[in-house]
Each structure stands twice: as C-alpha cells, then as structure tokens.
N, C-alpha and C positions, 0 to 999 in steps of 0.2 A: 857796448852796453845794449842789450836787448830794447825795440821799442816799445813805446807804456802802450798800451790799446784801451781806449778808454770806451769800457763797452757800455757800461750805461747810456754815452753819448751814441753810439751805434743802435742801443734799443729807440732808444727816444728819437733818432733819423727814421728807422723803422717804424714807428709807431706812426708820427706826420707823414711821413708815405700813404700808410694803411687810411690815415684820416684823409688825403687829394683822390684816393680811389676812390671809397666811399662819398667825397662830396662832388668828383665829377662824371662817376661812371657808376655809382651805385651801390647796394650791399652785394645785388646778384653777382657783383663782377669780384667782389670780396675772396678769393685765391691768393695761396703763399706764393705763388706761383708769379699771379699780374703785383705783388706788392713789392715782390724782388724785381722786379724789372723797371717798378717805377724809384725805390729804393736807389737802383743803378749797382745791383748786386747779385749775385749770382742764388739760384735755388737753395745750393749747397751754404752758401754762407748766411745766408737768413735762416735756417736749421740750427745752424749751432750756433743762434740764439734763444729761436724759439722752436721745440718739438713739435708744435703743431697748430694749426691755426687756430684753435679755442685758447692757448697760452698766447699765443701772437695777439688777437684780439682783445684780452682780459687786459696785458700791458695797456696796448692803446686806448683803452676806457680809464685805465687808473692814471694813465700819463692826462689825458683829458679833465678829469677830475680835479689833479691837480693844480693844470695850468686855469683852470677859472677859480679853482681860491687864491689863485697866485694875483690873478684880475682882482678878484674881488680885495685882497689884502692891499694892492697897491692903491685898489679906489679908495677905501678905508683911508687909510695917509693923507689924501688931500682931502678929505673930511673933519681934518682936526684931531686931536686929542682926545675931544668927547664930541662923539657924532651922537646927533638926534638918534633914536632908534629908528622911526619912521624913512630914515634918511640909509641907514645900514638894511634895512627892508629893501628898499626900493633900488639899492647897490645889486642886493643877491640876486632878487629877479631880474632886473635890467642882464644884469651876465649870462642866466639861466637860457636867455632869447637870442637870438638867430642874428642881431642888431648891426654889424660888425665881422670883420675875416675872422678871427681867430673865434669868435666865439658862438659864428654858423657852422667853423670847420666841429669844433667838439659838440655843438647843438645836432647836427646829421650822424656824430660819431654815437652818440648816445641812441640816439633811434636806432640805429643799426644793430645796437645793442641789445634795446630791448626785442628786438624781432628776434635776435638768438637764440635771449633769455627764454622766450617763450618755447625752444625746441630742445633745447640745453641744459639739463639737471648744474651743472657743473656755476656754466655761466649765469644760472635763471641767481643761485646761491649769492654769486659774488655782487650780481645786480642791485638785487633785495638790500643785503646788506648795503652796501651804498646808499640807495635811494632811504631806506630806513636812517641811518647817519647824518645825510644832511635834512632829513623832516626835522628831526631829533632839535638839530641847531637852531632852522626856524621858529621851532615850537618854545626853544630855552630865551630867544629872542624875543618873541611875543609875550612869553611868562613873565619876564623881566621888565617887559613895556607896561602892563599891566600893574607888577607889584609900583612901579616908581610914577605912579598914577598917567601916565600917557595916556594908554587906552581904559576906556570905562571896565570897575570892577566886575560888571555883570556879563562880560564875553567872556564867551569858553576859549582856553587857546589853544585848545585843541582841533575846533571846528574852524578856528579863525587860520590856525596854520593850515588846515586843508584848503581853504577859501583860498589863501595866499597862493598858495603854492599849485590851484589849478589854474593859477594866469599865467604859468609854464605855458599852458594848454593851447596859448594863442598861438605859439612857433609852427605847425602847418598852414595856417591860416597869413601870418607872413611870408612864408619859404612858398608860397601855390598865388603870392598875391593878391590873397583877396580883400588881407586890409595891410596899411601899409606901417612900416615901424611905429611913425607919431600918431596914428592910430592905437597900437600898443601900449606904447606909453601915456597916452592919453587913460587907457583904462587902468590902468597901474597908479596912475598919482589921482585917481578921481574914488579908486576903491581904499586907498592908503589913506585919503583924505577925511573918508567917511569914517574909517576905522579911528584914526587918530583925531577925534571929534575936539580933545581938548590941547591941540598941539598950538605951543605960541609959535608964530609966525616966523617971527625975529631971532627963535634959536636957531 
C-alpha cells in the first residue's frame, strides 16, 4: 500500500521554516532557495509545493493568520462562556503583539508581508483583504459593545476600531526595545479602560 503523504503538513513545515528565516535572518535573506535548506529539503521538493516564492510566502501569512485565531480562540475558552467584551478586546491585541515565540514569530511574518505587499500587485491584494477581514471583526466587536451599553452610545466605532487597532502600532517599538512588553500592555488596558468607562469590575 502506497504511503499517505500528508502535504498540508509538509506546506505548514514549509511555512514555520519561511517564518525562522524571516525572524532570525530577515525578509532580505527571504529565498526558495535559503527556506529549503532550513526546511531540510531539497530546492526541487519545495517547488512542487510551492511554484514560487510569492505562492510560498502567501501560504506562510494565511498559515500565520490562522494560527493567532487559533491563539486567540483558545484564549477565548479560558474566558468563560460569556467574556466581557473589553476582555475579548484586549485578547485580540495582546495576540496581534510581538509578547511571546509564537506570536513575534507571525508578528515579523506579517511585516515581512506588508514590505511585499508594497512591491506585489498579487500579494498587496491578498494583504488588504486580510487586513480589511480582521478590522471588519473588530469593528462588529466594538458595535456590539456599544449596542449592549458597555461603551458609551456617543463613540463612533468606527474611529474607536482604528484607535484600537493602532496599538498594533507599538510591535517595533517592543521588537527595537524601546519600551518593554508591560509597557505595552500597560497602554492596552489603560486605553480599554478609558473606553469601557461603564465596565463593572466584577464581571
């Protein structure tokens, strides 16, 4: 009986490959070439998976993607049944941040990303979408904070998901050290704070 080859599992080795180059040698060093070798595979055999390094790289950002909703779904579970919203907020960013291995390894995968995006019709497309997809969710988070009176009715949440979502912003500012994680998080549960003005304590 012929053996199964389970190539999903072979993209998705490929892919954490391409994210160790990226967080310890760079995007510049980003080659099918240096990712098969750190892979521990041959030129030819990372080809026919991927045709080329704009396909090779697209994987590794949707593989990325997913494994921080994967983060974020499991945080969710130890949250209870009905999490605070303030508290599912401050999940998604806390993931979004550099905090932790697995989630500086997909924090520099996505930089890398967007540098592409900026020279890549192809890649600029599939970015966008993405980044447009998870605003979307923020924004249906905040709406919902809003309708079930948490945040006061008079914020936009539209402006309030931009607000949120530029504390992304801090991750070079921890990856260069110039402030340090609980620094981060200090402005995450101080601007959450503000936001959520009528949050009880106790929930």
């Amino acid at each position: 009986m012929p053996k199964q080859v389970d190539h999903r599992g072979r993209r998705e080795a490929i892919a954490r490959a391409l994210w160790r180059v990226v967080e310890q040698r760079g995007v510049t060093h980003l080659t099918m070439r240096v990712v098969a070798q750190e892979a521990g595979i041959s030129l030819g055999q990372l080809q026919h998976y991927f045709a080329s390094r704009t396909a090779m790289l697209s994987f590794a950002m949707d593989f990325a993607s997913e494994q921080t909703s994967l983060r974020v779904k499991q945080g969710l579970k130890k949250l209870g049944d009905r999490p605070h919203p303030r508290d599912v907020l401050r999940l998604t960013l806390v993931e979004m941040l550099p905090l932790h291995a697995d989630a500086r390894a997909t924090s520099r995968m996505s930089a890398a990303y967007v540098l592409e995006a900026l020279h890549d019709e192809t890649v600029h497309e599939q970015a966008c979408r993405g980044l447009v997809q998870g605003r979307a969710l923020v924004e249906q988070l905040v709406r919902q904070a809003i309708a079930d009176g948490h945040i006061a009715p008079d914020h936009d949440p539209a402006t309030e998901t931009n607000l949120l979502l530029t504390l992304t912003g801090l991750t070079p500012l921890i990856e260069l050290n110039v402030i340090s994680p609980q620094d981060a998080l200090t402005a995450i549960d101080l601007h959450l704070d503000r936001l959520f003005t009528g949050r009880d304590r106790s929930a």
